[in-house]
N, C-alpha and C positions, 0 to 999 in steps of 0.2 A: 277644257278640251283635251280628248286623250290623245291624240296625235303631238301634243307638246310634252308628252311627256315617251312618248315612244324610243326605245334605245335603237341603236346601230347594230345588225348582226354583223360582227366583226369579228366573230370566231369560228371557225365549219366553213371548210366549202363544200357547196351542193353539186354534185354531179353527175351527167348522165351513168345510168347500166352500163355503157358502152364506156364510157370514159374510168369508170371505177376498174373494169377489169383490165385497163392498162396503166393504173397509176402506177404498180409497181417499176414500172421503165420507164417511166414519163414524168415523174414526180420531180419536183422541184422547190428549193426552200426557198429559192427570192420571190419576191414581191409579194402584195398586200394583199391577203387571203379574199378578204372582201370585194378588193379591186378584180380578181382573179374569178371572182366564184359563178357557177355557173347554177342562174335558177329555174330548177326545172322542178324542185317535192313542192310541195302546194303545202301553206299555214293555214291557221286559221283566218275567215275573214275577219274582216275587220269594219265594225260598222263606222259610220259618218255621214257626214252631210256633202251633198255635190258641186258645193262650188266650185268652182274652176283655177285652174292654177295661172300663177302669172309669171311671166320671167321678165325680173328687172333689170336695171341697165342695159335696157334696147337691144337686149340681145333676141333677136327672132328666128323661127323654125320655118325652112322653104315648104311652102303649101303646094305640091305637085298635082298632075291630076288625078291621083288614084284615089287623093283627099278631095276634090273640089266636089266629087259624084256625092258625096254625103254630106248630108248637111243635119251633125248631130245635134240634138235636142237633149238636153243635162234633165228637164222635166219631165222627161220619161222615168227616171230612174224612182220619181216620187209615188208613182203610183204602183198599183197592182195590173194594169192594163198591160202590160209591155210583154208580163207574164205570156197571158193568151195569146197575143199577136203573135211573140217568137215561138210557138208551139205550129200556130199555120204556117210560119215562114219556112220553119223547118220544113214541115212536109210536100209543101211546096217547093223546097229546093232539092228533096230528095226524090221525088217522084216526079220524074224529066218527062215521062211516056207523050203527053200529048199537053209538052208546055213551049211555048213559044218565043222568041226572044228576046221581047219588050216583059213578057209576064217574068223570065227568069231574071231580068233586069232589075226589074221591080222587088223581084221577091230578095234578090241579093242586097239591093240597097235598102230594105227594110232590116233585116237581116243584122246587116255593118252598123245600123243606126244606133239599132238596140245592145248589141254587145258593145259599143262605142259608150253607151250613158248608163249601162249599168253593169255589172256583174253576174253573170248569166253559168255561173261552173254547173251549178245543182240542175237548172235546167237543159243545158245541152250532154250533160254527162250520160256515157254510154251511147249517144249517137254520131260520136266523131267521126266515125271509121267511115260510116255512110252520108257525110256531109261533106268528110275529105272527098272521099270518091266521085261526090257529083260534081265539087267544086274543080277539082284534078280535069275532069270529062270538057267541062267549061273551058279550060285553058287551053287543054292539047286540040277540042276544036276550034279556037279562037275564030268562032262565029260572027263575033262582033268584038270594034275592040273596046267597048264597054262593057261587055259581057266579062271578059278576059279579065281586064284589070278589076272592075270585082269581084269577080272569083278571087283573084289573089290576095287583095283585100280582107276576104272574107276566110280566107285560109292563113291571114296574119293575124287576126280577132279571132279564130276559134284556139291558135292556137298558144295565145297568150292567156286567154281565158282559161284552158283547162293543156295544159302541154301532156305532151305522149311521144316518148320514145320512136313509136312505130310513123309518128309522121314523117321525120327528116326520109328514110327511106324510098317513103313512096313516094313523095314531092319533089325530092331535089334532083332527080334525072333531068324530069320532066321541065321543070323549070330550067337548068342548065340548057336545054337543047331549046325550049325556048327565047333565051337569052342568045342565043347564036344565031340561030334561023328565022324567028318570026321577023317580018319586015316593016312592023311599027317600031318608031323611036317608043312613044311612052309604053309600050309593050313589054319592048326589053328592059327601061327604067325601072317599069313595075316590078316585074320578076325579078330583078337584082334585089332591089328592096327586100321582097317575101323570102328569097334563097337568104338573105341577111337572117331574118325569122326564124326562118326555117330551123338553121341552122344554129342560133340563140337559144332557144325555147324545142326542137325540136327531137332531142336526142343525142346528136352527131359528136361522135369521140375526138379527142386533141389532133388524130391524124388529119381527123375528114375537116378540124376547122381550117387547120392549117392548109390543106389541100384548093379549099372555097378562095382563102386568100390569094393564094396563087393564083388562082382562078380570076380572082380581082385584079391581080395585079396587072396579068397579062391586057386586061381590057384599058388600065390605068396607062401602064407603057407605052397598048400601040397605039394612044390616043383613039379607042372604040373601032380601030381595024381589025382585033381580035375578033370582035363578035356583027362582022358588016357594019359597022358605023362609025365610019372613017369622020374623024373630026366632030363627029355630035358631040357638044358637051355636057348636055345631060344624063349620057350612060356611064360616062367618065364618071359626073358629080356622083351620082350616086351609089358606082364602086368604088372611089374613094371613101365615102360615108361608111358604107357597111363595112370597108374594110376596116376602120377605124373601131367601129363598133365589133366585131370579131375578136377586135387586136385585145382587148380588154380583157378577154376569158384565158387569152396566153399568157402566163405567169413570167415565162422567158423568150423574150423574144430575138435574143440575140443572134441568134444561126440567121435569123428573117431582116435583120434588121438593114445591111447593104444594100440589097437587091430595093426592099420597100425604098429606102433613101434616096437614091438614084433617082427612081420613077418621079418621087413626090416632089424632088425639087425641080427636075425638067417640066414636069408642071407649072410652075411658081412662073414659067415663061408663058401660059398659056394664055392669051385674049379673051377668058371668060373666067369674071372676077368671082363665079360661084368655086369655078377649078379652082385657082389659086387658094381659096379661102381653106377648102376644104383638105386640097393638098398641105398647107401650112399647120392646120389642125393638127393632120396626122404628125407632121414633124415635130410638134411640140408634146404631143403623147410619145412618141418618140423617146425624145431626150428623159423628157419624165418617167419612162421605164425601165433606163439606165441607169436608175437610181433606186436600189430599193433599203429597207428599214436590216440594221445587222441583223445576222444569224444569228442562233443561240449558241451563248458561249465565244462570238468572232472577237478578238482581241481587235480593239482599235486605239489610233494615234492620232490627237487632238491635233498635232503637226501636220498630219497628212491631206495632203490637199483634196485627195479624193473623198474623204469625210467631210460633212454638212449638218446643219440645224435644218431642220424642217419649219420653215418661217409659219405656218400654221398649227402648229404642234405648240401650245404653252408651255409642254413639259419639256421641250427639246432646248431649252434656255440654260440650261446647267450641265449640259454635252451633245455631243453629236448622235444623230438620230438615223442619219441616209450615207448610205455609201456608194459611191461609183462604181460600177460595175464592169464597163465598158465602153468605148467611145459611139456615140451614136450616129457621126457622122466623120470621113477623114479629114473635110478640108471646111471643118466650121467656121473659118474664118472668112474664106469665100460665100460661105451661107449666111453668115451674118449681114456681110456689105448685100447681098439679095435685100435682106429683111429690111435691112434700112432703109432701101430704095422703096420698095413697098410702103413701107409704113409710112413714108409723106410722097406718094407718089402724086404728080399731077398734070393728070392727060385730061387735055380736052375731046377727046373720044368718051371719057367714062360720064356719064350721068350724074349729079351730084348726090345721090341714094349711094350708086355704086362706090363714088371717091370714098364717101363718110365710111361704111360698110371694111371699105380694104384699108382704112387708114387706123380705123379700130381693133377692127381683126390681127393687122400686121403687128399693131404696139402690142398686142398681148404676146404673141406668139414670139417675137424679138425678146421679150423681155423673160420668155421662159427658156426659150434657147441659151442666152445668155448667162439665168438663174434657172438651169430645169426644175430648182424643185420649187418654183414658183408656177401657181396655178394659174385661172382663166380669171383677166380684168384684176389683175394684183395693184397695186397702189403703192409704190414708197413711201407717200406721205406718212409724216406721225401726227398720229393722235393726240392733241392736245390732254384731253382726257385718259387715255389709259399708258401715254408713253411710247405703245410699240406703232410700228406700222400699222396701218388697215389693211395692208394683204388683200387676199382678193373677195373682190366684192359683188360675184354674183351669184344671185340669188334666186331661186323660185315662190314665187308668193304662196301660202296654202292658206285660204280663207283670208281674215282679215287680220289674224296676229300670229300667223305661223310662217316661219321663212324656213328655206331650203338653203343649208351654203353650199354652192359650186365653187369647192375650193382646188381642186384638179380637172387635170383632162382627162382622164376617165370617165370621171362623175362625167362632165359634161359629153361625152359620146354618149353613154348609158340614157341620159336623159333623154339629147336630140334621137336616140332611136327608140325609143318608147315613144316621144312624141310625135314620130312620124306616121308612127300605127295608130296611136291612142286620141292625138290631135286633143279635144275639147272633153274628153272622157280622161283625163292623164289623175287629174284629183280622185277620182271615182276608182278609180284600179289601183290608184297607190294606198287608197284611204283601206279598200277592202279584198283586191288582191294580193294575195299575200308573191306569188310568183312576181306579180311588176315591182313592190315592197323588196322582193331577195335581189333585184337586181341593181338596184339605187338601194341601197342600204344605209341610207342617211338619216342621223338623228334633226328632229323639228325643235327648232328654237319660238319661243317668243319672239317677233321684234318688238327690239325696241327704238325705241325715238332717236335716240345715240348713236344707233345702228347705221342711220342716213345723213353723217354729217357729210 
C-alpha cells in the first residue's frame, strides 16, 4: 500500500501570492515549518482506494448542520457516473435564470455529495470563478436558509478541491457581513466555518489571517454579542474552532497570544461543555506554540530550564530539542487549579456523554498545559516493550493497516478542520488531494498489534 510508505513534507512552506510578497517583514524562524505551512500549490494526485478514515480513542468531530444536508456516498468515487452528473450540477448551479429554490437545493446537495466522495480538481477547473459567483449570489440572498448554508458548503468543497487566490477576496466581505447581520444562528455558524476556508485555502496574506482572528476573537469575548447573538453558543463554538485552525498557519503567535488567553479561559466558565472543550483546545495549542524547535546555530544549556526533550522525537533522547519562548499565560497556576476542577468535574446538570467528553478532554489539556510539549491523549505509562512512555495515542485509522499519529495540537486542529468540510470524503482528499495532503503533512505508519496495548 503506498500511502505506508508516504513521507512527511517537512521542509518548504507553501504560501499564498499575497503572503510571499510580505515574507520579507513578516518572516520568522520559530516554529515548525510544516506546522506553519500554508496549502494552497496543488501536487500531484495521488491514487487510492476510498475507505474511510477512523479516529481512535473516541475522539469524535461535531456534525452541525451544514453536514447533516449531505449525505455523502464514498461509492460514488468508484464509478465514472459522478463524472456526468457533476457536469449537469454545474450548469445547473451556474445558470440561475429560471431555477427555483428546491431545484438550486438540489443541485447544490448533489454538487457537495460528489466533490465530498471524490476528487473533482480536473473537472471543475476553469469554472470556479462562475460557480463562486453563483454560489456568493446564494448567500448575500439567503432565500432560504438551506439554500445559504449550502452555498457555503459548496464554496468550502470547491475550494479545497482546487484553491485560488482570487477566492478569499470575493467571499470574505460577504461572509463577514453575513456573520453580523443575517438573523439565523446556523447561518452565522455556517459562514464562520467557510470564512475559516476561506481564509485557509483561499489566498489571504498573514495580515488578513491575523485580522479574521481578531475577528473571532471579538465574537469569542462578547460571548456572540459582537455579531447579535448574545449567548448562543454555537457561533462562539465555532469561532473558537476556526480560530484554532488559523492559529496554525501563525508561526509566531506571541504579540496575539494575551488578548487570545484571557477570552479562552473566561470561557472555561461557560455552561456549554462544547465552549469549554473547544476554548481548552485552543489553550493547549497555545502553550504548545511557546515552544518551538532551536534556531540555527542558537547556543543552548542543558541546565536551562526553559529547554526540553521533545517526548515524541526519538532523537531528542541525547539533548534538548524545544525551547521556551515565552510564557503563554501570566497566572498558569490559577489556570491549572481551572483544569483540574474540569478534568474530574461532577454536576448533575451535565449528561453523562457530556461528563465523559469534559473529563477526557480536560485530562489531555491539563496535562499539556502542565507538559506543553506534550500532545493530544499522551499517556505516562511505560511501555513494557520498548521502555519509553506511549506518549500520545491518537490516531486516525487509514484503511485497515494504516494509522495516522496525532501527536500535537496542531495536527489535531488541521485535522478537525478538514473534517469538518470533508466529513466521510477525508480518506479520499488525503489519499489524492494533494492540497488536503500539504495541510496534514503526516507520515502513515503500519499499525501494528503493539501499537494497542
Amino acid at each position: 500500500m503506498h500511502d505506508l510508505r508516504r513521507q512527511a513534507l517537512e521542509s518548504g512552506k507553501t504560501v499564498s501570492r499575497k503572503a510571499k510578497s510580505k515574507q520579507s517583514s513578516t518572516a520568522s524562524s520559530r516554529g515548525n515549518s510544516a506546522a506553519n505551512s500554508r496549502p494552497v500549490s496543488k501536487a500531484a494526485s495521488r491514487a487510492g482506494s476510498d475507505d474511510e478514515g477512523e479516529l481512535s480513542d473516541e475522539t469524535s468531530f461535531s456534525v452541525n448542520s451544514i453536514d447533516e444536508m449531505i449525505a455523502a456516498d464514498d461509492s460514488e468515487a468508484a464509478t465514472e457516473a459522478w463524472k456526468l452528473e457533476l457536469v449537469d450540477r454545474i450548469e445547473e448551479t451556474i445558470d440561475r435564470k429560471r431555477s427555483s429554490v428546491l431545484g438550486r437545493e438540489a443541485a447544490l446537495t448533489a454538487y457537495i455529495r460528489i466533490l465530498t466522495s471524490a476528487y473533482a480538481d480536473d473537472e471543475i477547473r476553469g469554472k470556479e470563478i462562475d460557480l463562486v459567483s453563483s454560489f456568493l449570489k446564494s448567500i448575500k440572498a439567503e432565500t432560504s436558509e438551506k439554500e445559504t448554508i449550502l452555498a457555503m458548503k459548496a464554496l468550502a468543497m470547491t475550494l479545497i478541491t482546487s484553491p485560488s487566490d482570487a477566492i478569499y477576496d470575493a467571499a470574505s466581505p460577504l461572509l463577514k457581513r453575513t456573520i453580523s447581520d443575517s438573523a439565523s444562528i446556523p447561518i452565522k455558524s455556517a459562514a464562520i466555518h467557510t470564512l475559516g476556508t476561506c481564509t485557509f485555502y483561499g489566498g489571504a496574506s498573514d495580515d488578513e489571517i491575523l485580522e479574521n482572528m481578531t475577528f473571532l476573537l471579538e465574537i469569542i469575548s462578547s460571548d456572540g454579542h459582537f455579531i447579535s447573538a448574545a449567548d448562543e453558543p454555537a457561533p462562539v463554538v465555532t469561532a473558537l474552532e476556526e480560530w484554532g485552525f488559523l492559529a496554525t498557519l501563525i508561526e509566531d503567535l506571541s504579540a496575539e497570544t494575551e488578548d487570545a488567553m484571557d477570552a479562552f479561559v473566561e470561557q472555561l466558565a461557560s455552561s456549554d461543555p462544547a465552549v469549554q472543550i473547544a476554548a481548552g483546545e485552543n489553550i493547549a495549542l497555545l502553550y504548545e506554540k511557546s515552544y518551538t524547535p532551536p534556531e540555527e546555530n542558537e547556543v543552548l544549556s542543558d541546565s536551562d530550564d526553559d529547554v526540553v526533550a521533545d517526548p515524541d522525537d526519538d532523537s531528542a533522547t541525547g539533548g534538548p530539542r524545544l525551547v521556551k519562548r515565552y510564557a503563554a499565560y501570566r497566572r498558569t497556576d490559577q489556570l491549572l487549579h481551572t483544569l483540574r476542577d474540569l478534568a474530574k468535574l461532577n454536576s448533575r446538570a451535565l449528561s453523562k456523554k457530556d461528563k465523559k467528553s469534559i473529563h477526557s478532554n480536560f485530562s489531555d489539556i491539563l496535562n499539556s498545559v502542565e507538559n506543553p510539549t506534550r500532545g493530544p491523549r499522551y499517556q505516562n505509562a511505560i511501555s513494557h516493550e520498548t521502555g519509553k512512555r506511549y506518549g500520545s495515542r491518537m490516531a486516525v485509522r487509514i484503511h485497515k493497516d494504516g494509522v495516522m499519529r496525532i501527536d500535537k495540537w496542531w495536527k489535531l486542529m488541521r485535522l478537525k478542520g478538514l473534517r469538518r468540510v470533508l466529513q466521510g470524503g477525508f480518506v479520499t482528499h488525503y489519499e489524492r488531494n494533494g492540497v488536503v495532503f500539504e495541510s496534514l503533512p503526516i507520515m502513515i505508519t503500519a499499525d501494528r498489534k503493539s501499537g494497542k496495548e
